[in-house]
C-alpha positions in Angstrom: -99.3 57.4 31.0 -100.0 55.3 28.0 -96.6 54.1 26.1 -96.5 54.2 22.1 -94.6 51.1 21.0 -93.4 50.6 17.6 -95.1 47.8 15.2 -92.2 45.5 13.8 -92.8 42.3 11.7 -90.9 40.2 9.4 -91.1 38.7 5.2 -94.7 37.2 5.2 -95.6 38.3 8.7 -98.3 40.9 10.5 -96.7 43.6 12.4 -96.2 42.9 15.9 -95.3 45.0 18.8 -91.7 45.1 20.3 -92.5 43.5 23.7 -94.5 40.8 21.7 -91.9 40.5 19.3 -89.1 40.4 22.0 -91.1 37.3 23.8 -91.3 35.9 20.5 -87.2 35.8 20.4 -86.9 34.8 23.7 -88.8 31.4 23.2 -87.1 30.7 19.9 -84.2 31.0 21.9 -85.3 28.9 24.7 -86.3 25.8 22.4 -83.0 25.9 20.2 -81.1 22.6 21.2 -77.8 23.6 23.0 -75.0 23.5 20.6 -72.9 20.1 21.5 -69.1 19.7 22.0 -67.7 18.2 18.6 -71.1 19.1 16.5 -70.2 20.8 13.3 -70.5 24.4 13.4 -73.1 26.6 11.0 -71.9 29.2 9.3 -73.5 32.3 9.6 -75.3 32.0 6.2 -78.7 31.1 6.6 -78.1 28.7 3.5 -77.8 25.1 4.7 -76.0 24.0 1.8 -73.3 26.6 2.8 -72.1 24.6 5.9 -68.7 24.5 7.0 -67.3 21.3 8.6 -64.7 22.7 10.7 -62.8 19.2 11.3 -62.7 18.3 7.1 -61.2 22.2 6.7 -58.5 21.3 9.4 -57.5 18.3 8.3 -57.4 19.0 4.4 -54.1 21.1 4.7 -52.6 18.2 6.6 -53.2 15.7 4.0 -51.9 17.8 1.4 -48.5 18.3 3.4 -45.7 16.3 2.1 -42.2 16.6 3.6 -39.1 18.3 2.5 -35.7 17.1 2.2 -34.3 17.6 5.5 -31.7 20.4 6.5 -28.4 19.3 7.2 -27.4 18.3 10.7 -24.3 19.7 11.7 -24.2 16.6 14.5 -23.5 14.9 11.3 -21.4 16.2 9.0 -19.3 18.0 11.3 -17.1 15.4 13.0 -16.7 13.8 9.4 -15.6 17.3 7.8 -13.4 17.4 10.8 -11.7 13.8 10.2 -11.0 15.0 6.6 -9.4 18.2 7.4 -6.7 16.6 9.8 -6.5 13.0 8.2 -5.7 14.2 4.1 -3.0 16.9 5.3 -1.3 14.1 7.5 -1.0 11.7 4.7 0.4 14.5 2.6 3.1 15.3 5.3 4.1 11.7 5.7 4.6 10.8 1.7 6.9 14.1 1.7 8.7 13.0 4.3 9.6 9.9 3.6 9.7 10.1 -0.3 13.9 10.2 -0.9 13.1 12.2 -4.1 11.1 15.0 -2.2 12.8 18.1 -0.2 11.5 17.4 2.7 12.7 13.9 2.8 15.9 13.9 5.5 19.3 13.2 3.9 19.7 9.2 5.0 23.1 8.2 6.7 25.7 6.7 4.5 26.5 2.7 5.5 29.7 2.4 3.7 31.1 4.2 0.8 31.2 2.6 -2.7 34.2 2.7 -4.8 33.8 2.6 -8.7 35.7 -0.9 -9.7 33.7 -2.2 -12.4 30.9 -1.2 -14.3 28.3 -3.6 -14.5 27.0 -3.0 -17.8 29.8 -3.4 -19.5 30.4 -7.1 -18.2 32.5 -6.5 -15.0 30.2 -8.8 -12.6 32.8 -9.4 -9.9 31.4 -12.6 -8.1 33.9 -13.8 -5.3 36.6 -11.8 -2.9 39.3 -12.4 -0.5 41.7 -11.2 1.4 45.6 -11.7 -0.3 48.5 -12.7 1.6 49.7 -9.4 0.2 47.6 -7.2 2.3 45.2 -6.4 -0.9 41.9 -7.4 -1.8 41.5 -10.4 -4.7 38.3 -10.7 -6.8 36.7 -12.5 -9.7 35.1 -11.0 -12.7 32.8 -13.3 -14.8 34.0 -11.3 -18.1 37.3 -13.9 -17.4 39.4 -11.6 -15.0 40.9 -11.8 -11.7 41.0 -8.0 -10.1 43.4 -6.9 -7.1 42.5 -3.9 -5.3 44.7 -1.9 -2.3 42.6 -0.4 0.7 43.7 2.5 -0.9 41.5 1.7 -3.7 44.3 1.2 -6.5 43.0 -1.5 -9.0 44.9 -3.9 -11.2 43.2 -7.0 -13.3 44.5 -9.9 -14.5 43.2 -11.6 -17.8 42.9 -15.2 -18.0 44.1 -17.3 -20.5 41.1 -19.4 -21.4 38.2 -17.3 -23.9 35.4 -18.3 -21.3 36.0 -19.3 -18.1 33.5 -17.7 -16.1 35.9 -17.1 -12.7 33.6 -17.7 -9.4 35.2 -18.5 -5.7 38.6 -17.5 -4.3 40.7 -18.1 -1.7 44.1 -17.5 -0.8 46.7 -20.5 -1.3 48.9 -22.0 1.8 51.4 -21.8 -1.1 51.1 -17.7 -0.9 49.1 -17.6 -3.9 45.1 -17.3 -5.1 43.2 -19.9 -5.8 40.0 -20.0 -8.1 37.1 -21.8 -9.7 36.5 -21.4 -13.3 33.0 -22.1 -13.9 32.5 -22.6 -17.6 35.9 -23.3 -18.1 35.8 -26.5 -16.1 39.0 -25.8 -14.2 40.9 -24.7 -11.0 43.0 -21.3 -11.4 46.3 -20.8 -9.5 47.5 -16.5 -9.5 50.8 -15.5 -7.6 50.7 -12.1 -6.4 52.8 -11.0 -9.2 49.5 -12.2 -11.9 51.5 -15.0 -13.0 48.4 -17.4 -14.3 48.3 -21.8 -14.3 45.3 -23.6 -14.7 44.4 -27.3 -14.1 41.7 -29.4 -15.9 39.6 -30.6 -13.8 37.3 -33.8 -15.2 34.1 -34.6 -14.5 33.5 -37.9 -12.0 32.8 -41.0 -14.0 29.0 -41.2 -12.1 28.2 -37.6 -13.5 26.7 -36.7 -17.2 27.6 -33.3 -16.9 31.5 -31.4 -16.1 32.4 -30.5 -13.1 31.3 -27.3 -13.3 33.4 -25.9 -9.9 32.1 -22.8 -8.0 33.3 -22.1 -4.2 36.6 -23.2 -3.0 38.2 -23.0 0.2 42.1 -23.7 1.8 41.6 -27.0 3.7 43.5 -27.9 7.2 45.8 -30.3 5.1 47.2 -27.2 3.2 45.2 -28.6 0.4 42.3 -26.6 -1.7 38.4 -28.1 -1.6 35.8 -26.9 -4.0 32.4 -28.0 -5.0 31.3 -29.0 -7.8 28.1 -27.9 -9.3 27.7 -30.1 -11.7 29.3 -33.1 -10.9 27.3 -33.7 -7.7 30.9 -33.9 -5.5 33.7 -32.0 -3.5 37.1 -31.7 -5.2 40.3 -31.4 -3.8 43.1 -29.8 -5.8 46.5 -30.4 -4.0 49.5 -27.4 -4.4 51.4 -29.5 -6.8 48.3 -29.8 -9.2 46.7 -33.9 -8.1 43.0 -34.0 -8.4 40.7 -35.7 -6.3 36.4 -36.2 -6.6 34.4 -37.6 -3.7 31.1 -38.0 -5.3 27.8 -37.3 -3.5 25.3 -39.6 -3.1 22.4 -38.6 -5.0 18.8 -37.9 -3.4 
């Protein structure tokens, strides 16, 4: 039986049978190099020009990638966030709690109560205190007053006769009467109970430029009175009947 084939052919070529043009495809085939791990592919164009290299295309998106900021990490910011939230409301608590003019302050205990004897302002500045043989309280005010106060708090002052004298220390007499210094006055201060006032001069020691100037006194173990003298550099001692004595100090 004789077969009838169909006559192919190509652009440019004479027509040629299909089992010739099938062994014509097969050795084409056959002598095309194997394609090679890592070659650049063709593309299916038949245009060289139109070649693809698979390796530039891949790595041109990852040359043009540039980073982003970064998200937040919560390993971060949370424990700081955290801190915040329990450190600020603690600081809060404690400057309400211990601020006295806030609500939440707690009311303090009271040491000792005050009693209104002088004003300040108005030139009370009571300086020394001691107890009377009377059972009151004896004081000096540097506006040139002596001040006697009960433990019941009843007050009574006592002006002095000099126009400044600057009272300072007291102490009670072994004659049963108070005994002061008059700073600015330059003299020792004698007060019975009653407020019957004597004062005594006292002179400045022949080494000193300056008065006397006495400030603390005190009742001596030979019933007499000592003070200091500021500004004489010495300790005076004032006897009950009024006799004056310096013992200078040396100076250093």
């Amino acid at each position: 039986m004789e077969c009838q084939y169909q006559l192919l052919s190509g652009p440019g070529e004479r027509e040629l049978s299909a089992p010739e043009a099938a062994r014509r495809a097969l050795a084409t085939l056959a002598s095309a190099p194997a394609h090679t791990p890592g070659a650049s592919p063709v593309s299916a164009s038949v245009d060289p020009a139109r070649a693809v290299d698979d390796r530039a295309a891949v790595t041109a998106p990852l040359q043009a990638y540039r980073p982003g900021p970064r998200a937040p990490n919560r390993d971060t910011w949370w424990p700081l966030a955290s801190a915040v939230l329990v450190v600020v409301p603690a600081c809060i608590l404690a400057l309400l709690y211990l601020s006295p003019l806030l609500p939440l302050s707690p009311p303090r205990p009271q040491i000792c109560e005050s009693l209104p004897i002088l004003d300040p302002i108005v030139g009370g500045a009571p300086e020394g205190i001691t107890a009377g043989p009377d059972g009151a309280l004896w004081f000096t005010e540097g506006r040139g007053q002596i001040g006697r106060l009960t433990t019941s708090g009843q007050l009574r002052e006592f002006r002095l006769p000099a126009v400044v004298s600057t009272p300072w220390g007291i102490t009670a007499g072994p004659d049963g009467a108070l005994w002061f210094t008059e700073y600015e006055a330059n003299s020792i201060g004698r007060i019975t109970t009653s407020g019957h006032v004597r004062e005594v001069y006292v002179t400045k020691p022949s080494d000193s430029p300056t008065n006397a100037l006495p400030r603390g006194i005190t009742t001596g173990p030979d019933r007499a009175l000592w003070f200091a003298e500021y500004g004489g550099n010495a300790i005076g001692r004032i006897t009950t009947s009024g006799q004056l004595h310096d013992f200078p100090l040396p100076n250093r």
